[in-house]
N, C-alpha and C positions, 0 to 999 in steps of 0.2 A: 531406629527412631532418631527423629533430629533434635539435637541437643536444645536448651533453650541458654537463653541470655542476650544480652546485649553487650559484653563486651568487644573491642575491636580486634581483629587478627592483622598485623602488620605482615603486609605482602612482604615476600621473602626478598631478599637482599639483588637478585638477579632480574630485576625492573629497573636498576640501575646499568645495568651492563648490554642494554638492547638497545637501540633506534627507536621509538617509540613512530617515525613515520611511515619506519616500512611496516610494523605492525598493521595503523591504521590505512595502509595501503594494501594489504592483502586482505581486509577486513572488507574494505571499500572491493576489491575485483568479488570476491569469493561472493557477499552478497549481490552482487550485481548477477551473476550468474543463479544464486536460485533464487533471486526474485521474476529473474526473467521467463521463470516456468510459470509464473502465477497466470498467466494470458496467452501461454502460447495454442493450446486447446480450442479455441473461439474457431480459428481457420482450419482446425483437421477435423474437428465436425464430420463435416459430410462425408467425407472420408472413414472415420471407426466407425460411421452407420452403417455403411455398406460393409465392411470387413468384419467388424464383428456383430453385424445383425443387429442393431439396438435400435431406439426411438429417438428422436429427438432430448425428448425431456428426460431420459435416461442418459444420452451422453452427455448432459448440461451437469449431472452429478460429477464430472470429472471436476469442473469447475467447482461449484458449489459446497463440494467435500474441501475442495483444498482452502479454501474462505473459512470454511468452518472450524477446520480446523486449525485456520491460527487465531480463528476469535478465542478456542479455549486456549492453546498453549501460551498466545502471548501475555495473559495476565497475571500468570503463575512467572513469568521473568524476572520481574521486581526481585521474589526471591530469593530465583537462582542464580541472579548476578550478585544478589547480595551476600548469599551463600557456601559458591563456589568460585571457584580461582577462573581468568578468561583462559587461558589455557585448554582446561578442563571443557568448557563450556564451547569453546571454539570446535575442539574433535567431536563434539557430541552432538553440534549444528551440524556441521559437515559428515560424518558417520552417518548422522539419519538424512541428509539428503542425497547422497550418494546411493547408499545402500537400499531409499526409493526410487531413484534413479534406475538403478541393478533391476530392480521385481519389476517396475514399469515398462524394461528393455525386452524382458523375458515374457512378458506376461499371454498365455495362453488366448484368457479372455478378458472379458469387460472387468468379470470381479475382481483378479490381482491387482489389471491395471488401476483399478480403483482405491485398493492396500497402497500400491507404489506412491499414487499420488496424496494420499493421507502421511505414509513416510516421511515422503519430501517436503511436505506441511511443516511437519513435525519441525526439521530442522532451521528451516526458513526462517517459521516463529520466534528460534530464538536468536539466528543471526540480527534479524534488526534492530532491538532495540540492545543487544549487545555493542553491536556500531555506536550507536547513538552512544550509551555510555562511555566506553573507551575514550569517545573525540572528546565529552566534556570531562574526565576525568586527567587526560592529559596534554589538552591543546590550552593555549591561555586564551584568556578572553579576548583579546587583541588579535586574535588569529582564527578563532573560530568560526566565522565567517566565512574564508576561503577554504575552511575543512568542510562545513557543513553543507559549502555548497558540491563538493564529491559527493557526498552521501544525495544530496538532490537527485544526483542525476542517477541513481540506482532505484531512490525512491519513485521517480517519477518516469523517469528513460525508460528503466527496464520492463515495464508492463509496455509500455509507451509501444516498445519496437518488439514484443512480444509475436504478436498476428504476422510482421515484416517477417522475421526469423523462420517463425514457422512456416512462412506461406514460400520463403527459399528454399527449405528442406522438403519442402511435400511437394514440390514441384519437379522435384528428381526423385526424390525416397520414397520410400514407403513410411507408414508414420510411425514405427521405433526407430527410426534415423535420426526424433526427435532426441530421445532419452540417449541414444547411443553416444550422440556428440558429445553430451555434455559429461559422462564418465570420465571420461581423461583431465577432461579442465578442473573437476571435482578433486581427482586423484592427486592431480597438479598442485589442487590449493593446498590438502592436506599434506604433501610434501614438502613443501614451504613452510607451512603452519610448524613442522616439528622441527623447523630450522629457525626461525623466527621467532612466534607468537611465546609472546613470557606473558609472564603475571603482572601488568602494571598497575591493577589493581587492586586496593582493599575488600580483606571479606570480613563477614563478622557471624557468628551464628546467631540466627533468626530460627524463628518457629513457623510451619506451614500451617496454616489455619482449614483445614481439608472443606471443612464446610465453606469458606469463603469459596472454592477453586472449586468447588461442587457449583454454588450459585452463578461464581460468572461464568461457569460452561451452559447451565441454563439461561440465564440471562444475554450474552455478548451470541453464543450459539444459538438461540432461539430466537432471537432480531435478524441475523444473517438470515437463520434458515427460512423467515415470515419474507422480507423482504426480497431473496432470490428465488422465491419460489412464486411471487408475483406476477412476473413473464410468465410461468408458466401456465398459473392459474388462467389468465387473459387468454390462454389457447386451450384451457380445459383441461390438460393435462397435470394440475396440483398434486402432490401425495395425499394433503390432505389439505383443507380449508384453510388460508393462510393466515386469518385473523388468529388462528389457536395456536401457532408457532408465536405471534408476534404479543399476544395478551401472556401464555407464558414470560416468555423473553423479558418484558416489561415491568410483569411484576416481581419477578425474578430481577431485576434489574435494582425496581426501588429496595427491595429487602438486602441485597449486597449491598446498596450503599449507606444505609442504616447502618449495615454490622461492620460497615470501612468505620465508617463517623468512629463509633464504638470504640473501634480497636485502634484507630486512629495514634493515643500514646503508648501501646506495645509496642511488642517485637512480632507478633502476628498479624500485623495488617499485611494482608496482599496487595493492595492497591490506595497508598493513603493518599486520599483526594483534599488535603491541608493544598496540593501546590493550586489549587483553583480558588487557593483566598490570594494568591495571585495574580493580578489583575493583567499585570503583561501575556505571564501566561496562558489567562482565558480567552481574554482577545483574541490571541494568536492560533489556537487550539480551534475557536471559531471557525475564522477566517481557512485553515489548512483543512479542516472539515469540507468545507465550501469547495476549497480548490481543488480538492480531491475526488467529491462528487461532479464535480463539473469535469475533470478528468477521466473519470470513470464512464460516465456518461457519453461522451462524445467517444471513447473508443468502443463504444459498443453499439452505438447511432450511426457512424462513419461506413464503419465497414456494409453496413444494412442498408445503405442509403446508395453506396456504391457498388456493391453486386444486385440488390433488386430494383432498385429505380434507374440506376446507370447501368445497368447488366454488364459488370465489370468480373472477371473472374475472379479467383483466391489470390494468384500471386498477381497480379495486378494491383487487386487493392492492401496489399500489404504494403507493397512499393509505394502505394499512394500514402501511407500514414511515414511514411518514414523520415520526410522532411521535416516533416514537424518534431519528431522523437529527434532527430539531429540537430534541429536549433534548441532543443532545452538541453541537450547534451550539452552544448557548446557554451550554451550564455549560463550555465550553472554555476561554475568557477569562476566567470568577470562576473557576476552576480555578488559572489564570495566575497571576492576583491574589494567591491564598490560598498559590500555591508561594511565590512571593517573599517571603511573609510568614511563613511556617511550616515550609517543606521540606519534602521530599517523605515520608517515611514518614505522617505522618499521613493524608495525603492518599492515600497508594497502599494502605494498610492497611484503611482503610476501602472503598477501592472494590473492592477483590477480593475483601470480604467480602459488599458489595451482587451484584458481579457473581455470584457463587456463589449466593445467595439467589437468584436469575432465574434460575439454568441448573436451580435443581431444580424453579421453577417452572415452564421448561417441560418438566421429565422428568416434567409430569403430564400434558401435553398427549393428548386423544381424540379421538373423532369427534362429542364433543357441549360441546367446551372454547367457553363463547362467545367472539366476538369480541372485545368489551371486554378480556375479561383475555386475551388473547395481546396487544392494545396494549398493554396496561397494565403486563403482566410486561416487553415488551421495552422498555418506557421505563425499567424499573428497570433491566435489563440496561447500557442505552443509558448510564444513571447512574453505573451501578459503572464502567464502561468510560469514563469523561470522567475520574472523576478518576484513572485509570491510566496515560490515555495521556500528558497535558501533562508531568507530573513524573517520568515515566520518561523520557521524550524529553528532556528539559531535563535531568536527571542525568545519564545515559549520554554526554551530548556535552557536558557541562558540568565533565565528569569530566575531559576532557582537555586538554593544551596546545596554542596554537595550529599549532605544526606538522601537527598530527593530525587537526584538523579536517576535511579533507578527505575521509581515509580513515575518517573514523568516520561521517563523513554515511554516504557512497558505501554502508560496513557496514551501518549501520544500515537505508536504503533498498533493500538487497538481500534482509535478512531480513526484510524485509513482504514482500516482493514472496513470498520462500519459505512465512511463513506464512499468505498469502495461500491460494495454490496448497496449501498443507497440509491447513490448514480445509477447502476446499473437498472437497479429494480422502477426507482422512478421515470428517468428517461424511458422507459420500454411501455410502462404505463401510459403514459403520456402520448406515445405514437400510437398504442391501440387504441385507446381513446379517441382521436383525434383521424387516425384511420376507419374507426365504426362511424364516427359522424359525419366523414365525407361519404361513405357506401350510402346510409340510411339517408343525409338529405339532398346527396348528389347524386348516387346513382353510381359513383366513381370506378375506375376497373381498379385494378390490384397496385400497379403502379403507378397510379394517381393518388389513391387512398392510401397508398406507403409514404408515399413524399408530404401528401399533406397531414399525415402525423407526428414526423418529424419535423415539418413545418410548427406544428404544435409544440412538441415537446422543446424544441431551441427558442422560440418564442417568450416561455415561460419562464422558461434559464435564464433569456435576458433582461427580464423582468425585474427578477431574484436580483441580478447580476449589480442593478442601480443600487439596491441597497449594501452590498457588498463592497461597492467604492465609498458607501457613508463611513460602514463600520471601517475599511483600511484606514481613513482619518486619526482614527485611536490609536494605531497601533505603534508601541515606545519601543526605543534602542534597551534593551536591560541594561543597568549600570551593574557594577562587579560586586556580587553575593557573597555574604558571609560564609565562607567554607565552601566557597568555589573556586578556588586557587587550586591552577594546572601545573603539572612538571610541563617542561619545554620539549614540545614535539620536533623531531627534528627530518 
């Protein structure tokens, strides 16, 4: 049983004696690598259907499972960083993504590889908002900018170049070539990690609230499961009617946050939502929402747009997404730079006004768009979207004081994960939609009626998109929180 109290446990004496950058450098590579599992499945598709006999909407569980399951594990973080030393917490990310890694290599058939990928969930969930704490626990505020913008580019890159990756590997391998690579670089990190990774953080014992970590696995996992199960539904194939995952979800949703409010001045809050009397914070949690369904969105509209209305193969259109995942790579760090020097509205103003300039570019997308400018558009896309993500992510958690840190990670990594799942389920809606109306009042064939659903769905993105440059208006530099003073990362 876990002890209760609130007093603090002073990290032991050997968080002095480490580098705190290469810490958060091996935090930054190791997440980068299993975040980049969360998308790699989209382009081997077609592929485990035929090998291991499955359906469509059954190998879409590969995905789905792995959403789901960092909706439940990431809420429960809060605690566990609070809880347990990073140390601890770093082998036990890494141990469970590896060791899904291993069952997914090996796996027989659909159902291990399906274990494997729940595994690899597992550990995933808790690497990121571990990252995220570590930077704001030891970077200063004066620098956190240039760290958060590393973290961007795993945040955003590594799903980004996801489909790229996989669609190199399937195009010589067979698809455990996927899971096979990444073993060594796994092994690699944890070899490091025990050379490395100290304790630079405070713990304190806390109480697990079991009933809260019950609700948000109904609630956070029942909005996933309502919402990606919505593509399916549009082709018939739902598990079950999606309104009864998402009316669960929902009200499972409001009754956890009732019993946050509640617990709010314990030590049992799992998720104390005090940092959204926050106003920078909210803002910015908005806005990342946004940018992250629009991200989401568009890598799941791209590639559909380019093998069935451009009849482009796998690895082709992986290659096709891949300049764009390269220019967010790259402008993530001068992004860094330019926060710590300027703060974030200049920077967030400007790119949600680039990023709207791409989404109308592609609400012109046909059947005769060449390729060039669908690169071209999504590298501007890619652009707007670099300088939104660093300096929102850096204000929204920069906003707060260090007690908070934890649950504002844990937040903040829970609403990717939902606007993740949003994106996805929305943009696909929106194209069948949009694809029914042109069959039923045009007459359309399959690749007319494809395009002009996408035509639909980017359309109404850039809609959205206008009010999205009002709200970046609001968005403030945090100025330096009460009990948010960093040791010096080096």
């Amino acid at each position: 049983m876990i002890a209760t109290g609130t007093v603090p446990t002073v990290a032991p004496p050997e968080k002095n004696q480490v580098r705190p950058g290469a810490v958060i450098a091996l935090l930054v590579v190791a997440a980068f690598v299993v975040i980049l599992n969360e998308t790699i499945m989209g382009v081997a598709l077609p592929e485990l259907m035929r090998e291991l006999d499955i359906t469509a909407a059954t190998g879409q569980w590969l995905t789905t499972a792995f959403l789901l399951t960092m909706a439940v594990v990431i809420p429960t973080t809060g605690f566990l960083i609070q809880r347990f030393p990073l140390r601890t917490l770093f082998f036990t990310a890494m141990g469970l993504f590896t060791l899904g890694t291993v069952i997914a290599a090996v796996a027989p058939g659909f159902g291990v590889l399906l274990i494997g990928r729940i595994v690899q969930a597992s550990g995933t969930a808790i690497m990121i908002p571990l990252l995220f704490t570590t930077v704001l626990n030891v970077v200063p505020a004066n620098r956190r900018g240039r760290m958060m913008g590393l973290i961007s580019i795993v945040i955003s890159v590594a799903p980004a170049i996801g489909p790229t990756v996989s669609g190199l590997i399937l195009s010589v391998f067979p698809w455990r070539a996927m899971f096979i690579v990444m073993i060594p670089i796994a092994l690699i990190a944890v070899a490091l990690g025990a050379r490395w990774v100290r304790n630079l953080t405070e713990t304190r014992r806390v109480t697990l609230d079991v009933v809260s970590v019950i609700l948000s696995a109904l609630a956070f996992g029942g909005i996933i499961f309502g919402l990606s199960s919505i593509g399916e539904a549009a082709d018939g194939h739902a598990l079950v009617p999606v309104w009864i995952p998402l009316t669960v979800g929902a009200l499972a949703l409001v009754i956890f946050a009732v019993r946050q409010l509640r617990l709010a001045s314990t030590d049992r809050v799992l998720m104390n939502l005090s940092v959204f009397r926050h106003s920078t914070f909210t803002v910015a949690v908005i806005l990342v929402i946004v940018a992250m369904t629009t991200l989401f969105g568009v890598l799941i509209l791209l590639p559909l747009y380019l093998q069935n209305v451009l009849g482009l193969g796998t690895l082709p259109t992986g290659l096709m997404l891949l300049p764009g995942g390269l220019v967010m790579g790259l402008m993530a760090p001068v992004v860094g730079n330019l926060f710590d020097r300027f703060g974030a509205r200049p920077l967030v103003l400007p790119g949600a006004v680039v990023a709207s300039l791409a989404l109308w570019g592609f609400a012109t997308l046909s059947t005769s768009t060449p390729i060039g400018l669908v690169i071209a558009v999504h590298c501007v896309l890619s652009l707007g979207l670099a300088f939104m993500f660093t300096p929102l992510m850096t204000s929204a958690l920069g906003s707060l004081p260090r007690a908070l840190y934890p649950h504002g990670s844990a937040i903040v990594s829970t609403v990717q994960q939902l606007a993740g799942a949003a994106g996805t389920a929305v943009f696909v809606t929106l194209m069948t939609v949009g694809a029914a109306t042109a069959v039923a009042n045009e007459g359309a064939s399959t690749v007319d009626a494809t395009a002009s659903g996408i035509h639909t769905a980017f359309f109404v993105a850039a809609c959205l998109s206008l009010a999205v440059i009002v709200l970046a208006a609001f968005v403030r530099t945090p100025k330096q929180v009460e009990g948010a003073e960093a040791m010096p990362a080096h």
